[in-house]
C-alpha positions as CSV (number, residue, x, y, z in Angstrom):
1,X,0.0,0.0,0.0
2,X,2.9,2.5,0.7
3,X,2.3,5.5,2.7
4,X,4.6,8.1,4.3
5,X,8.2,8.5,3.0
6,X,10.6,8.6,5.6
7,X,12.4,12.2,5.9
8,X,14.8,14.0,8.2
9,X,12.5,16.3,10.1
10,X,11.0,19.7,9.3
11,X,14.1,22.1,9.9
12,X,14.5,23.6,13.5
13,X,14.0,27.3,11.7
14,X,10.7,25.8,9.9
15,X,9.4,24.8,13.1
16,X,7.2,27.3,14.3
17,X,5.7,28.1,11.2
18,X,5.6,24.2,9.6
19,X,4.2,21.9,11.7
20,X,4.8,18.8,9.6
21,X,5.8,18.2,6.2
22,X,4.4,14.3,4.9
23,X,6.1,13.0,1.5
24,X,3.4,10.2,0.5
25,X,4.0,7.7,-2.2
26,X,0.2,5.6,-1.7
27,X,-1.5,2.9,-3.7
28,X,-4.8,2.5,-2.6
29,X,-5.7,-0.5,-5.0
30,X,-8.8,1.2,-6.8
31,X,-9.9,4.7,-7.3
32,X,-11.6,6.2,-4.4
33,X,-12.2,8.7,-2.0
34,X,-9.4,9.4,0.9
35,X,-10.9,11.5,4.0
36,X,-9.4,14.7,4.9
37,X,-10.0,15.8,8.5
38,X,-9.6,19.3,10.2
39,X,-6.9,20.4,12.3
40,X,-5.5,23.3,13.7
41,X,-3.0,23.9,10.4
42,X,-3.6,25.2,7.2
43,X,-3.1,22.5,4.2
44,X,-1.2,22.9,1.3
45,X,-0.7,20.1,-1.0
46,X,2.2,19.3,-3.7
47,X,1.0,16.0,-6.2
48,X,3.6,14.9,-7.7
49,X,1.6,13.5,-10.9
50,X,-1.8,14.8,-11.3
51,X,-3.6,17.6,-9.8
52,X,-5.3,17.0,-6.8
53,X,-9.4,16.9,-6.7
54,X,-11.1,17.8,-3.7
55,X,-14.2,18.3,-1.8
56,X,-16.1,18.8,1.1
57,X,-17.8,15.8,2.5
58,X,-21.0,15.0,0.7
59,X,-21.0,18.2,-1.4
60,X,-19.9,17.3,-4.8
61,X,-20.7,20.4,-6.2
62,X,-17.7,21.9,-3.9
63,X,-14.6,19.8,-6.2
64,X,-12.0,21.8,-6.5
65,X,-9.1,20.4,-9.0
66,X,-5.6,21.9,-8.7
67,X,-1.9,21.0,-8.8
68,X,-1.4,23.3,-5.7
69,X,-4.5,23.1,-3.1
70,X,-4.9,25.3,-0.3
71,X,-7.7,24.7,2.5
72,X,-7.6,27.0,6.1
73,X,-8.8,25.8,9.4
74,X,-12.4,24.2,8.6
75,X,-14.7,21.9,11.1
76,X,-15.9,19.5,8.5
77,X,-14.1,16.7,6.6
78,X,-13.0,16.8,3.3
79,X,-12.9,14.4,0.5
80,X,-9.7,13.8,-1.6
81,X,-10.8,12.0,-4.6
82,X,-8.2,9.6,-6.2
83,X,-7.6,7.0,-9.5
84,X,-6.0,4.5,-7.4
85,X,-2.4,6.0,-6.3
86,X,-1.2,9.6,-4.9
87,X,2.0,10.9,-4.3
88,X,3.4,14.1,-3.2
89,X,4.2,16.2,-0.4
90,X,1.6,17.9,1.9
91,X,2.2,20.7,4.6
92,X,0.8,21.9,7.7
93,X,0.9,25.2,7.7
94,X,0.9,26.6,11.6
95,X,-1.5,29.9,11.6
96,X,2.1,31.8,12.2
97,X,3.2,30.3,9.0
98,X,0.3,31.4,7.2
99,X,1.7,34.9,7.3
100,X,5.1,34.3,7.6
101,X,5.2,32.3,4.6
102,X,2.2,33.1,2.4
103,X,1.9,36.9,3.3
104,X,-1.1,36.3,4.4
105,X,-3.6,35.6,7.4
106,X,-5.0,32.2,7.6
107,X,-8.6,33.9,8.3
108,X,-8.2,34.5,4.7
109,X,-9.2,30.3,3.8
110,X,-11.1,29.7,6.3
111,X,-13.3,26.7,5.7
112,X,-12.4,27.4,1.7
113,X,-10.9,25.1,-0.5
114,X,-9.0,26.9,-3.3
115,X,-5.2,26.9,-4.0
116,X,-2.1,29.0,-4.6
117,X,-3.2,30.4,-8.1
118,X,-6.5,31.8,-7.0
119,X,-5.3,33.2,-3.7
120,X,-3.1,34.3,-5.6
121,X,0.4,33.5,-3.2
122,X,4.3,33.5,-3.9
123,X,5.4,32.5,-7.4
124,X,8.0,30.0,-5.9
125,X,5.0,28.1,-4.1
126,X,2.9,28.1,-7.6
127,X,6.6,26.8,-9.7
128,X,6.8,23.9,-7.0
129,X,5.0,20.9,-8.0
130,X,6.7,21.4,-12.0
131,X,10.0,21.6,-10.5
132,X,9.5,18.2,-7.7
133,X,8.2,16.2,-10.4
134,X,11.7,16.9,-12.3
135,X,13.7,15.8,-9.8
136,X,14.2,11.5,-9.3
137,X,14.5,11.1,-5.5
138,X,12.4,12.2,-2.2
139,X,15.5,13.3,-0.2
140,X,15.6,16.2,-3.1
141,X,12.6,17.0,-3.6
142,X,12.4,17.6,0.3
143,X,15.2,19.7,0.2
144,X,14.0,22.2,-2.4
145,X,10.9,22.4,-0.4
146,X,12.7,23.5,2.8
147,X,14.5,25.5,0.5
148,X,11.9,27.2,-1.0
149,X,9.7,27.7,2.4
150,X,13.1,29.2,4.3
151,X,13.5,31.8,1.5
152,X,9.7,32.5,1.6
153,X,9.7,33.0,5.7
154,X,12.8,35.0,4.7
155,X,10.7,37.3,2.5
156,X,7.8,37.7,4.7
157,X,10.0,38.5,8.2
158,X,8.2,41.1,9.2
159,X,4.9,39.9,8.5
160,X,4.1,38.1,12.2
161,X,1.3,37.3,14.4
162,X,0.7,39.6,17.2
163,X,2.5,38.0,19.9
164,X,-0.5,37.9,22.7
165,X,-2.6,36.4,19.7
166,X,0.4,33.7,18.8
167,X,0.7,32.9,22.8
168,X,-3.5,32.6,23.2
169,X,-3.4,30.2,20.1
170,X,-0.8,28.4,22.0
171,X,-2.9,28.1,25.5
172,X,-6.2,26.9,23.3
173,X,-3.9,24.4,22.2
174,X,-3.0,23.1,25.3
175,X,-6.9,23.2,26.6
176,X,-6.7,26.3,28.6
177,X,-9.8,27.6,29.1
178,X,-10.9,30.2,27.2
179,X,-11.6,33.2,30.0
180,X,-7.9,32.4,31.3
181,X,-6.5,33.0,28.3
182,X,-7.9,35.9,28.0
183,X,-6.7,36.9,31.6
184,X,-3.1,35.8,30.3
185,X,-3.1,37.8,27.4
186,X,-4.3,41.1,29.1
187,X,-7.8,41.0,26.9
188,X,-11.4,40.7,27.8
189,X,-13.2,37.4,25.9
190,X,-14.8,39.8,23.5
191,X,-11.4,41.2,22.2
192,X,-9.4,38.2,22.4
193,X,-12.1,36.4,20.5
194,X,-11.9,39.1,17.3
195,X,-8.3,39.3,17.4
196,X,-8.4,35.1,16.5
197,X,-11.0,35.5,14.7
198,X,-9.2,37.5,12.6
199,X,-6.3,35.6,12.8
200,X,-7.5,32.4,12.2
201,X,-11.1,32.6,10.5
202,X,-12.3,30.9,13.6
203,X,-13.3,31.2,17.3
204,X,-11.4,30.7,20.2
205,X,-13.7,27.8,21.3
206,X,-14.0,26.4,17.9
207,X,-9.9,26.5,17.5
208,X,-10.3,25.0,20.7
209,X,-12.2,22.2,19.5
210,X,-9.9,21.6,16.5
211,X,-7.2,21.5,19.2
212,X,-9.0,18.5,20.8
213,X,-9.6,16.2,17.9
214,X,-5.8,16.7,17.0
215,X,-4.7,15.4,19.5
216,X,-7.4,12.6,19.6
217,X,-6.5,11.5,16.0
218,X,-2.6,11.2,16.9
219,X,-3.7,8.8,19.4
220,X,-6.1,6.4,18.1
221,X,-5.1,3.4,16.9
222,X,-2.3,3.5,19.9
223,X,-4.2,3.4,23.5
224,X,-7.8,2.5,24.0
225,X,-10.6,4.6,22.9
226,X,-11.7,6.0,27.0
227,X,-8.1,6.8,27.3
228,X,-7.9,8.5,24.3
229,X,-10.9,10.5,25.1
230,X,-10.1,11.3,28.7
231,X,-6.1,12.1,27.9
232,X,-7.9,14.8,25.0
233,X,-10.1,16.7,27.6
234,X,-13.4,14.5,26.3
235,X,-15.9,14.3,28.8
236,X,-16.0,10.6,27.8
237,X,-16.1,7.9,25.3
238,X,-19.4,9.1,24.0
239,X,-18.4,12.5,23.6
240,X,-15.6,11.9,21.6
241,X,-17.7,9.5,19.5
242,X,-20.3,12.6,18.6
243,X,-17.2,15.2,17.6
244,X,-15.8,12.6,15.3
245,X,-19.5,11.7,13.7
246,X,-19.2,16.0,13.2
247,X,-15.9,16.4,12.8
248,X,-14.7,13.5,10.4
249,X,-17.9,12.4,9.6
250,X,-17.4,8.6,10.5
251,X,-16.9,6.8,13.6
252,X,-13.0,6.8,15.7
253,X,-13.5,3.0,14.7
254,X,-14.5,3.5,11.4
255,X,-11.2,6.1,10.7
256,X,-9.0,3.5,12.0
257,X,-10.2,0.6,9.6
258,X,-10.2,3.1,6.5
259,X,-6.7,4.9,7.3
260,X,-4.7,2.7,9.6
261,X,-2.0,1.8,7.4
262,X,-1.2,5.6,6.7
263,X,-1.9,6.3,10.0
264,X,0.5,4.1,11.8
265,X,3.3,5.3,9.3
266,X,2.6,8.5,9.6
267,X,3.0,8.3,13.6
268,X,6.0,6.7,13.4
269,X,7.4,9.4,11.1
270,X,6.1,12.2,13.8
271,X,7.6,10.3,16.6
272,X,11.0,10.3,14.9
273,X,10.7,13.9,14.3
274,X,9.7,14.7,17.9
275,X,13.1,12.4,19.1
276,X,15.3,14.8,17.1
């Protein structure tokens, strides 16, 4: 089936702003439909060999084809449509990457799918896929993509997030709640929740959320279901069911039968980048 290509690990100086970076060489066996689910990162996608076609979940009309796809922070799952086989490199884009790197903020795509071409966005991101498909081996076409992202974050270096907005993003990570954050940053809820709103494109309580299923989905498949819930601040097994019925549109157990493969491969390759 393939799945994840091993790599050295996103650069320490790419860190902040790219919070993984997933070569993927798969064969699914048939055409199909891969699920796509939300997260706290913006996605931007590099097929190798044929533009990418996607979709929201059960909204066909929504397909979106491109060789460079872009979708913000969104809270329903998307629908990658394939003939069989992908492969290609996908980033997660942190919300201080979206403006370090693409200029802008990631409010700008939020629950959109469109791509670097219609944003419209650097020319060396639109030049990308062209210039990874020339090249015959993953451990190039990785570096070109460091490469190109360092000399974008370059660019961009004075384009940052506010730093009380970056650090509140940080504590809705984490689970704080959402009146001590505010408290931490120095804002009432009201202001706090425009300046992420205008950050992001969402919320503080729906980042929040994203936050939460994260971190759920990098556990499943590794510890039982209650733990998983209880260790991702679900108030229990049934709770984290109903978010994933909303979230990802399917069961926990129903994720883990369709993606396993890719999933345990792609844990391994985040636990190896973590231990470096």
């Amino acid at each position: 089936m393939g799945g994840v290509i091993p790599a050295p690990p996103v650069p320490p100086a790419l860190r902040p702003y790219v919070a993984a970076r997933t070569p993927y060489d798969v064969d699914f066996g048939a055409p199909g439909v891969h699920r796509g689910l939300p997260s706290t990162t913006i996605t931007l996608v590099l097929p190798l060999d044929d533009p990418l076609r996607v979709s929201w979940a059960g909204v066909p009309a929504s397909l979106h084809t491109s060789w460079t796809p872009l979708s913000g922070l969104h809270t329903q799952p998307a629908a990658i449509h394939h003939d069989g086989s992908q492969r290609g490199i996908q980033l997660a884009l942190t919300v201080e990457g979206a403006r370090l790197l693409l200029g802008r903020p990631a409010a700008e795509w939020a629950d959109t799918l469109t791509d670097v071409e219609a944003a419209p966005l650097p020319t060396g991101l639109r030049e990308l896929p062209e210039r990874l498909h020339e090249l015959p081996r993953w451990a190039a076409r990785i570096a070109l993509v460091d490469r190109t992202l360092a000399e974008m974050a370059a660019r961009h270096g004075d384009l940052r997030v506010r730093a009380e907005v970056a650090h509140a993003l940080g504590l809705l990570t984490r689970g704080v709640q959402v009146t001590t954050v505010a408290d931490e940053v120095g804002y009432s809820r009201r202001r706090l929740g425009s300046l992420v709103r205008a950050e992001c494109g969402l919320a503080p309580k729906a980042f929040q959320r994203l936050a939460r299923f994260e971190t759920a989905r990098r556990m499943l498949g590794h510890r039982p279901l209650a733990d998983v819930a209880a260790t991702s601040g679900y108030s229990d097994q049934a709770h984290l069911s109903r978010e994933w019925g909303v979230l990802a549109g399917c069961t926990p157990s129903t994720w883990l039968r369709e993606e396993f493969p890719f999933v345990q491969d792609q844990s391994s390759d985040d636990e190896a980048a973590s231990r470096a």
